[in-house]
C-alpha positions in Angstrom: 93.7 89.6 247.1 96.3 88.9 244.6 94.9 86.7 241.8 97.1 88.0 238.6 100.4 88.5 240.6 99.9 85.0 242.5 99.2 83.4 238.8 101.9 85.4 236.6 104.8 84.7 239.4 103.9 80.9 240.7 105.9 78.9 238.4 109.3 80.6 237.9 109.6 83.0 241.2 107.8 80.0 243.2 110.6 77.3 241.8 113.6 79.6 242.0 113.0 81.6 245.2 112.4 78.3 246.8 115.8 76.9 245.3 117.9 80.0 246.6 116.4 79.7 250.0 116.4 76.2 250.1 120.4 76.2 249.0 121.1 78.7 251.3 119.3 77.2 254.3 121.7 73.5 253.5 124.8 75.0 252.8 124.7 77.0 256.0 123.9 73.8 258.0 125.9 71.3 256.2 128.7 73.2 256.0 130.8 72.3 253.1 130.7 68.3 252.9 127.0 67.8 253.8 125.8 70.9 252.3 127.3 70.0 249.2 125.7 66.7 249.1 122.2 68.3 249.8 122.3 70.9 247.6 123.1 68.7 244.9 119.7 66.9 245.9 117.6 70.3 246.1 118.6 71.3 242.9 117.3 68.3 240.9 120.1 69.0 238.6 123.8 67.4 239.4 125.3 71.3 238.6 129.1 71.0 240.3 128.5 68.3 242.5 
């Protein structure tokens, strides 16, 4: 169905979109101290911990 789109946007709209959503989906739940501490996690990356 989609072979070239699926190929050209897996690695950088796959890894970001799923970050956002991801982020979004913690911080809602957690809150402020446990979403903090998750998103930390999801990113990979300690960015403002």
């Amino acid at each position: 169905m989609n072979d070239k789109n699926h190929k050209n946007y897996r690695p950088n709209a796959s890894i970001k979109k799923k970050n956002v959503v991801t982020t979004y989906n913690i911080t809602i739940d957690g809150g402020v101290g446990n979403g903090r501490h998750v998103l930390v996690q999801v990113n990979g990356r300690m960015a403002g911990a």
